[in-house]
MARGU-515931 format. One record per residue (C-alpha): residue in three letters; x, y, z. Coordinates in steps of 0.25 Angstrom, whole numbers, plus 5000, padded with zeros to 4 digits. Example, Ala and Ser with C-alpha at 12.3 -4.5 7.8 and 13.67 -1.06 7.14 Angstrom:
BEGIN
ALA504949825031/SER505549965029/
***
This chain:
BEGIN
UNK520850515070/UNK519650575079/UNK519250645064/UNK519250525056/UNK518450445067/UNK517450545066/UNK517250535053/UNK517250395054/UNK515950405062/UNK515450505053/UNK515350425043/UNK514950295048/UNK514050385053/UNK513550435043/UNK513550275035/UNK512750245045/UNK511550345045/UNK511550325029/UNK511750175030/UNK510850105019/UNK509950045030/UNK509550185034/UNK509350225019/UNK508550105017/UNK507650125030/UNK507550265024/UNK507050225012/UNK506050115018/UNK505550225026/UNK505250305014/UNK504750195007/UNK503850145018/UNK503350305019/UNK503050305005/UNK502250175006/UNK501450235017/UNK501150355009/UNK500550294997/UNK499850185004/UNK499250305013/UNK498850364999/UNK498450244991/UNK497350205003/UNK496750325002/UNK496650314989/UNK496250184987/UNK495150184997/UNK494350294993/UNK494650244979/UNK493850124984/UNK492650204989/UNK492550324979/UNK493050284966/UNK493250124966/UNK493250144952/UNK494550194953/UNK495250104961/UNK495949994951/UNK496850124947/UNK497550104962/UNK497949954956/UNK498949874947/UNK498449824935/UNK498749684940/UNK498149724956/UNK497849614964/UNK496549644975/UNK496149514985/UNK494749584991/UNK494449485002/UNK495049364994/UNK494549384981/UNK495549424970/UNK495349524961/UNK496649554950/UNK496649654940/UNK496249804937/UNK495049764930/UNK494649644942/UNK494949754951/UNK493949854945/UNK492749754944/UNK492949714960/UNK493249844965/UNK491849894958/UNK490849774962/UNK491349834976/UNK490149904984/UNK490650034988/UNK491550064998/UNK491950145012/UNK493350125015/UNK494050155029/UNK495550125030/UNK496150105045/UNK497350055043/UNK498450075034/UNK499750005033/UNK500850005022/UNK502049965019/UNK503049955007/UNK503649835002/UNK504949775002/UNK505449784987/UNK505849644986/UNK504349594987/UNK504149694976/UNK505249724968/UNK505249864959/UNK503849894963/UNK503649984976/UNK502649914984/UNK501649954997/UNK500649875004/UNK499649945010/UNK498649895022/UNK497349935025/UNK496349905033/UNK494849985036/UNK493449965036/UNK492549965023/UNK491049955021/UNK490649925006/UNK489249975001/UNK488149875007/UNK489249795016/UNK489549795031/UNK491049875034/UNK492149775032/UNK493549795040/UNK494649775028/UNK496149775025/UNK496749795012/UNK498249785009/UNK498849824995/UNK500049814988/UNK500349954982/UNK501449964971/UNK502050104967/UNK502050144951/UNK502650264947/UNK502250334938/UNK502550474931/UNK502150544941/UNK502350484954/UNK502050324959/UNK500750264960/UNK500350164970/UNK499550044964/UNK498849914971/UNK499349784967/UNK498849704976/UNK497549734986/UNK496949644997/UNK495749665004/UNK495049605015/UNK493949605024/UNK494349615037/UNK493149575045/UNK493149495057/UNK492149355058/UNK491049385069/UNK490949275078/
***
């Protein structure tokens, strides 16, 4: 009787400690370090692809990427390359950065991370501006491994009124 009590315990025990709610907070935890990683990676990247080789920079986007610099809309690969290059150039110094995955149900069968940053940038001939940038990351695979791509950028000024 003693014996089959223990093993009762056991393995409710054991239910327990492999219970779904764990394996799920398992996998968020490794989702949400994986989000980390790559956004890590991708504001490197994209940043001193700004300053260095602007050129370059629609390759980090979809196709159909959507970026709202200070209000103004710009859509498209093609958009994105015309703005991107009528900008002066550019020093870039990030602060802050923050990601997070998002739930599957706001985007369903596409892995998504939002990325904030926020920093202080001084274009060519202008005063240095305090910004914050949030982006929408979405992951492609490829052959190879998985690509992270912008589909949606915002940008803003962060500077404060003087009075």
């Amino acid at each position: 009787m003693v014996w089959h009590l223990l093993l009762s315990i056991i393995s409710l025990s054991k239910n327990h400690f492999n219970s779904p709610e764990k394996e799920m907070k398992l996998d968020f935890k490794t989702y949400v370090d994986q989000a980390c990683r790559a956004a890590e990676e991708f504001v490197n990247i994209y940043y001193e692809t700004m300053d260095k080789r602007r050129r370059a920079l629609t390759r980090l986007y979809l196709d159909k990427a959507t970026l709202i610099w200070n209000g103004n809309v710009v859509t498209g690969l093609d958009a994105l390359a015309n703005f991107f290059e009528m900008l002066p150039s550019s020093e870039f110094q990030v602060n802050m950065l923050d990601c997070q995955p998002v739930h599957e149900q706001a985007t369903p069968s596409q892995t998504t991370v939002l990325v904030v940053t926020s920093g202080i940038v001084k274009f060519d001939g202008n005063k240095q501006h305090y910004f914050n940038q949030n982006f929408l990351l979405s992951a492609h695979s490829t052959l190879n491994n998985t690509v992270w791509k912008i589909a949606s950028d915002c940008f803003r000024f962060q500077d404060w009124a003087s009075s």
